[in-house]
C-alpha positions, 0 to 999 in steps of 0.5 A: 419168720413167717412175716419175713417169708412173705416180705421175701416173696413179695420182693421177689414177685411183686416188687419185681413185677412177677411171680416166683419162677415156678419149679416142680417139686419132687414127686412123692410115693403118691404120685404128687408133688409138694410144692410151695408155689403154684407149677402154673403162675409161681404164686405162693400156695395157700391151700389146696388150690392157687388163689391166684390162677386157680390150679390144684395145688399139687399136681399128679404125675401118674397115668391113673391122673390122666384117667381120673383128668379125662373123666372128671372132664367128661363127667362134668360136661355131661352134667352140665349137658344134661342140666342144660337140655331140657331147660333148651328144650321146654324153658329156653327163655329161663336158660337164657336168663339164668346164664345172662345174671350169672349162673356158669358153672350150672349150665353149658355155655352158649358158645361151647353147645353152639359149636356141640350142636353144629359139629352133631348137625353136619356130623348126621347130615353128612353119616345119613346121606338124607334126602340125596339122591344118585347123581347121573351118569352124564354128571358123572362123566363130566366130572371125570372130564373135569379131573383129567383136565385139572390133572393136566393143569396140575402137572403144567403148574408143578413143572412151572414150580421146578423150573422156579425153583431151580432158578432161585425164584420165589415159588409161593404163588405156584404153591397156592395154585397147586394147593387150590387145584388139589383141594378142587380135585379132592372135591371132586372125587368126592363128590363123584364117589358119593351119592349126591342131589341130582340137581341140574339148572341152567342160567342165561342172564350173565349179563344182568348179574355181577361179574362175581355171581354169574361166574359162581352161577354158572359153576353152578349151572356146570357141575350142580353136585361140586357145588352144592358139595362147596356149599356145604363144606363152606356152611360148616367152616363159618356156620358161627356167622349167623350168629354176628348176622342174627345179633342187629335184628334181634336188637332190633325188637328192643331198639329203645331199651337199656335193660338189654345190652348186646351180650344178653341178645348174642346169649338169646341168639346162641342158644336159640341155634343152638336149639335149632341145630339140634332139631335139624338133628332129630329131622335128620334121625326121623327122615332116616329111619322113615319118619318123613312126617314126623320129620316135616312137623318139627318145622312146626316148632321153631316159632313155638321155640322163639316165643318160649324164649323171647317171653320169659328172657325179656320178661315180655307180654304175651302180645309183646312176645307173640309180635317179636315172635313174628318179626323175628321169624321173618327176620330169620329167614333174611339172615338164612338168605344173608348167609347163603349169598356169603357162601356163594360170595366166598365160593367165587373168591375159591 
């Protein structure tokens, strides 16, 4: 009987190109189900678990299950968490090259604290406020100037909008208009109701900069805080670009080599912003609560970090990994200007 139960499921899924339909099973006085094929794939079960797509066997329908899911799932990511971190912190280069040979399931990955770390470093620049000063008023007024003048633009664009609608004409590029300009005056309200950099520049070579940078430039120039405001939310949304932007260079310390491949430089390159993240995080912490020299001497750190890592992820010499270590530093600082005139690219296609 066994043999033609199987012969029945492999003419039912394999030979015909897919699993047995799932179907969930009838929930018993335990809050389980008793299947005999996976609810997720439609496999045939064999144990506690599908060997086919790995789900639990049998699932819970209970709200005890959605508690024991979400602290199962929080545990797990602070085991991990805390497994991962000191390694971070003081053997960068063995985290590198444990996760690169395959240990997963001991550490976070690369990815998963990358977007961790950025998500924390905005969150507490963004809570403390640090090293931003008062806008002044004469800023402020013009901002206040410019609001009702986008109000004005605002209404005319809406009416336009109406006046589309009611005569069957398509109306997607007024929304886009209209979008754009309610997202500028929510900027601006924001930064207006915020305590700001005070920054004020001024720029008078027009004429010797591209069309698309002076235009910027000279919003700038016009409102520095909207700006710097733009800037920072733009820094947040595509912060995980300098990780393509990174890659080449460090590449470039090993341009010869076949012991290692772009996966093992992206996987060095993440944790180390990783890393870096964080730090800008305790800076942000210690300037705060007013420890601006402490604050100031984790810039000490960074090259110490890279040296840590680079040496033992690429089993390196001291003098091999003291050179890379200075040509990567320099070459960290391209990739930040890099970013930032992508940021200011994206900024004058708003």
């Amino acid at each position: 009987m066994g043999e033609l139960e199987a012969f029945g499921d492999a003419v039912t899924g394999g030979l015909l190109g897919r699993a047995v339909e799932p179907s969930a099973g009838e929930v018993g006085a335990d809050g389980r189900t008793h299947e005999t094929h996976c609810l997720n794939c439609g496999t045939k079960l064999v144990g506690e678990y599908c060997h086919a797509c790995g789900q639990h066997a049998h699932v819970r329908r209970t709200l005890r299950s959605l508690i024991h899911d979400f602290l199962n799932g929080l545990m797990n990511f602070e085991g991990k968490i805390w497994r991962t971190l000191p390694l971070l912190a003081w053997k960068p280069g063995e985290l590198t090259r444990r996760y690169i040979e395959g240990q997963r399931a001991t550490f976070v990955s690369p990815i998963a604290l990358f977007l961790f770390s950025v998500f924390l470093m905005f969150a507490a620049v963004e809570t403390t406020d640090v090293g931003r000063g008062h806008a002044p008023a004469a800023v402020k007024q013009g901002m206040v100037a410019e609001l009702k003048n986008d109000g004005q633009k605002l209404a005319k664009l809406e009416s336009d909008r109406a006046a589309a609608a009611r005569a069957g004409k398509p109306t997607n590029r007024l929304d886009e208009k209209i979008a754009d300009l309610r997202s500028e005056m929510t900027a601006i309200n924001a930064v207006k109701d915020k305590n700001l950099p005070a920054t004020q520049f001024s720029f008078d070579g027009k004429e010797q900069a591209p069309r698309w940078l002076s235009d910027s430039v000279q919003a700038a120039a016009k409102n520095p805080d909207l700006t710097f405001y733009k800037l920072q939310n733009n820094a947040s949304k595509f912060s995980w670009l300098i990780i393509p932007l990174s890659v080449p260079f460090v590449w470039l310390l090993f341009p010869f080599s076949r012991r290692f491949r772009p996966y093992d430089h992206t996987v060095f390159v993440t944790y180390s912003l990783c890393f870096m993240s964080l730090l800008v995080v305790a800076g942000v912490v210690f300037q705060s609560v007013g420890l601006t020299t402490v604050a100031g001497l984790l810039w000490l750190i960074p090259p110490f970090h890279i040296y840590r890592q680079l040496k033992s992820a690429y089993s390196l010499s001291r003098w091999g990994a003291l050179w890379r270590t200075t040509l990567l530093t320099i070459f960290a600082m391209v990739v930040v200007g890099l970013f930032a005139a992508l940021l200011v690219g994206l900024e004058a296609l708003d």
